[in-house]
C-alpha positions, 0 to 999 in steps of 0.5 A: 374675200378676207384673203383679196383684203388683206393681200391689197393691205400689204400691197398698200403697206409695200408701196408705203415703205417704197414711197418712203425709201423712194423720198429718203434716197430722193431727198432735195441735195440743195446746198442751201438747206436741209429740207423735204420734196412736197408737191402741197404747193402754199405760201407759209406765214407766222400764226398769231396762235405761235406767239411765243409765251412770256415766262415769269415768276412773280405775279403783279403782286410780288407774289411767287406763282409756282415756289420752284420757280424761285432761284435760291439767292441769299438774302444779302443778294436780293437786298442789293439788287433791291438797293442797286434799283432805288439807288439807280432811281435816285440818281436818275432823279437828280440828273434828270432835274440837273440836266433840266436845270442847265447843269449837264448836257443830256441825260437818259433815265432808266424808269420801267427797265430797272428789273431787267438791267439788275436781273440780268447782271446779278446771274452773270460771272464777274469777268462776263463782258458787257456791250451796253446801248445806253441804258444800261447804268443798273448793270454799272451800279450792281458791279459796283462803279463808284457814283463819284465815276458815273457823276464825272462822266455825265459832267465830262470834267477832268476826273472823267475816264473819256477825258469829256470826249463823249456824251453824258451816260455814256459810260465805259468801265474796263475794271468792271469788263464794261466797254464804253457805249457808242451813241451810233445805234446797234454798233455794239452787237457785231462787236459783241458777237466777235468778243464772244468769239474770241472767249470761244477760241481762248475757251475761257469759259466767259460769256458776252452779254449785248444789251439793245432796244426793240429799235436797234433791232429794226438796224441791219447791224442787228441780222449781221450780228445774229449771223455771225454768231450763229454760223461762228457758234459763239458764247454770246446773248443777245439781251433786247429789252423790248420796252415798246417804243423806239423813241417815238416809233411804237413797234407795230410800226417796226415789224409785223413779227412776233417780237425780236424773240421769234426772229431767232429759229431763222438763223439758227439761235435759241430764243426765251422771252421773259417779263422783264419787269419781274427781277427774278423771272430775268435773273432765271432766264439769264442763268439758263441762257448763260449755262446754254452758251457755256455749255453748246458754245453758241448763241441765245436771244432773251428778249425781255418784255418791258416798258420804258416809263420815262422819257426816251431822253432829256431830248424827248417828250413821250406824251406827245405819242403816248397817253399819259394813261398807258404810262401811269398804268405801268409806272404803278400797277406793273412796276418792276421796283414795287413788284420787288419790294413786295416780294422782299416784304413778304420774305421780312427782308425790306420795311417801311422803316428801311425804304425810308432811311435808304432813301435819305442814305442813297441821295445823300450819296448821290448828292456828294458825288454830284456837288464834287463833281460840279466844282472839278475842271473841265479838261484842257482844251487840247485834250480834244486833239488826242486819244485818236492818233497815236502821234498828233497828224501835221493837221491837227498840229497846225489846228493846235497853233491855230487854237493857241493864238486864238485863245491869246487874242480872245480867250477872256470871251471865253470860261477858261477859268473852268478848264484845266491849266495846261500840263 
């Protein structure tokens, strides 16, 4: 009887191998993907339990949870990522109210998104490319844009780079490899993934960092970026700063998925979440995400879990599809600048007496920056007809007299006297 037994388990463990042989030399050959033969016929769909986790560092209380977690930065590192915060906080606060006041024409504050900008940014090399969407100014700030630059953009005056051609916070700085924000959204992830491919081909040993909302997301441009960058393998990271809302939409009405983060594995890039309301848990995660791309030549997705505090823009009233409850909690109890500040507290590098003087340093600064630049000319009016065309067309031409006989005939109905004389 033990010998029938043992004679049918290895008849059992030969038909195992065969089966397994069987499958291996009987593998699907399809072009399109490398996968198995099943004959389980279901539908797959995304499990709530595989939600990916959010990796941080500090606990809402500024408090480090696990010491080895704590990137060695010197002390002089973590006070300007703590100044570059409150300072972009104050001039968030004068434009905004400037803009109110009829001054400038738009703005857009960064209130809840400063950790991710700064973290971000701070775990870059110098020379690393940004695409911003639009807020993105902390980035602008740690790399150190001067406030006399940031105030003639959003003024558009004479001493602006664009020459005034684009809308206030649209900021673009080639010193600082920052490339010029485009209103239209998502524009800047295809042309992130061809720069990456580019420092890729010159093997440079630079890295493109794209930032973009849970909105842009939503845009085709988003999955043809992704797609070029993976099948190209290009040094790239695509930043989201999923805050919640695209402007007034809440992401449950955007997508079904887990996030932006999970959307990854399906072409084929690597993906981390993070809170990004912790500075040092965005500043790790980028690190990570910029020696993998370095390293592998490819792609990485880092999603950043955040919340936008303020309006979505001067244009917007965020009240009107949110509770002021659900705003107040995150402008408080998970605020990222506070976290910081509690966290540099403990550590004796930040007082009461420091955030003081700061604050009074910081407006001061700003102000100056700003009363200048509402006293400088605006550009020459035929400044609008350049900067497109190499030469002036035929047509532009003709609209330039057009233009100058117009002004001789009614220019004293028009403010000529705050634009800049003619060359």
């Amino acid at each position: 009887m033990a010998a029938i037994f043992k004679r049918a388990s290895t008849v059992a463990k030969f038909q195992a191998v065969q089966s397994h042989i069987r499958l291996f030399c009987d593998a699907p050959k399809f072009p399109g993907a490398k996968t198995t033969w099943t004959q389980t016929l279901k539908i797959s769909e995304a499990k709530p339990e595989e939600h990916l986790p959010v990796y941080r560092v500090l606990d809402k209380h500024g408090v480090v949870i696990n010491s080895s977690h704590e990137p060695k930065l010197s002390n002089d590192v973590l006070r300007k990522m703590y100044k570059s915060m409150t300072m972009l906080n104050q001039m968030d606060n004068i434009l905004y109210e400037s803009q109110r006041q009829g001054r400038i024409s738009f703005y857009m504050t960064n209130y809840g998104e400063e950790a991710a900008q700064i973290g971000s940014i701070a775990a870059l090399k110098d020379d690393d490319l940004v695409f911003g969407q639009y807020r993105e100014a902390g980035v602008l700030v740690y790399r150190g844009m001067s406030l006399d630059l940031f105030m003639n953009q959003c003024y558009g005056n004479n001493l602006d780079v664009g020459k005034g051609k684009q809308m206030p916070v649209h900021y673009g700085n080639k010193d600082l490899h920052f490339v010029t924000i485009s209103s239209p959204l998502t524009t800047q992830l295809p042309q992130a993934a061809g720069a990456a491919y580019a420092f890729k081909r010159a093997k440079n040993g630079r890295v493109v960092i794209t930032y973009f909302g849970d909105g842009a997301a939503s845009e085709g441009d988003f999955h043809a970026a992704l797609n070029f960058a993976a099948t190209l393998e290009c040094p790239v990271i695509f930043f989201c700063r999923n805050n919640g809302y695209a402007i007034s939409t809440p992401t449950y009405e955007q997508y079904r998925g887990d996030g932006i983060a999970s959307r990854g594995p399906g072409y084929g890039i690597g993906t981390v979440r993070c809170d990004g309301n912790d500075l040092l848990a965005v500043y790790n995660t980028v690190e990570l995400a910029r020696k993998y791309c370095v390293e592998n030549n490819k792609p990485i997705i880092v999603e950043a879990m955040t919340y936008r505090v303020g309006h979505h823009s001067t244009s917007d009233d965020s009240t009107a599809y949110r509770p002021k409850e659900e705003i107040g909690m995150w402008s408080s109890t998970e605020n990222p600048v506070g976290k910081f500040r509690k966290y540099l507290e403990t550590r004796g590098l930040w007082s009461a007496e420091e955030e003081k003087s700061w604050a009074k340093d910081a407006r001061k600064q700003i102000l100056d920056a700003f009363n200048k630049a509402e006293n400088v000319p605006k550009p020459d009016w035929r400044e609008m007809f350049e900067g497109v065309y190499q030469n002036l067309t035929p047509a532009l031409k003709e609209q330039i007299k057009e233009m100058e006989s117009h002004l001789k005939s009614y220019g004293s109905h028009y403010p000529l006297d705050k634009f800049r004389a003619p060359k």
